[in-house]
Structures are given as structure tokens and as C-alpha cells.
Phi, psi and omega in degrees: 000154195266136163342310213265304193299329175308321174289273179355298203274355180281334200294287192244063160297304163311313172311304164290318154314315167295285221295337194283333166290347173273322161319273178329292163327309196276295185316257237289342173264000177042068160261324184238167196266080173331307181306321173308300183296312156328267170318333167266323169297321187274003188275321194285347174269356149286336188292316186279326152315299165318300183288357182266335183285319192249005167268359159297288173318315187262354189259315193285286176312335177298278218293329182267358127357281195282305197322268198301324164341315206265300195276339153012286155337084194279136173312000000 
């Protein structure tokens, strides 16, 4: 994987580390409502789970597709 994309997804992994802490944080001093926030965060990361799963799926049947076509081919 390229250096550069690594970096993006270290960044933003951090990013997301923070606000879920800040989350959190803001919930244990009960300034904000936990439940809500809760049932909406796991609902959108079943959503987005979902969509990595059939953008998983169509990448993997595309690309293996396409593969042997490639490796076939003698150098």
C-alpha cells in the first residue's frame, strides 16, 4: 500500500479517535445524551459496514475477473 494512502487513513483513524473521545467524555459529564448518540452511531457504522461489504464484494469479483486474464500471459 502507498505511503501517502497510509498516511490519510493513520490521520484520519486519529481523527475519529478524538471526536469518539470527546463523545464520550461530553456523555460521562452528561452534557449530552448518550442513548441517542449511541443507537445513532452503531446504526450508521452497521450502514457503512454494509456498504464496505458489497464495495468489498464487487471489487473482489471485478478485480478476479480481470487477474487471470493477466497472470496467463507469459513474460
Amino acid at each position: 500500500m502507498n505511503t501517502s494512502v497510509k498516511k490519510i487513513i493513520s490521520y484520519f483513524m486519529i481523527i475519529l479517535v478524538l471526536v469518539f473521545t470527546i463523545i464520550a467524555l461530553l456523555g460521562i459529564w452528561e452534557i449530552i445524551s448518550l442513548e441517542d448518540i449511541i443507537k445513532k452511531m452503531f446504526v450508521s457504522l452497521m450502514v457503512v459496514f454494509a456498504a464496505a461489504a458489497v464495495i468489498l464484494f464487487i471489487f473482489s469479483v471485478l478485480i478476479r475477473d480481470q487477474e487471470p486474464e493477466k497472470l496467463d500471459k507469459p513474460d
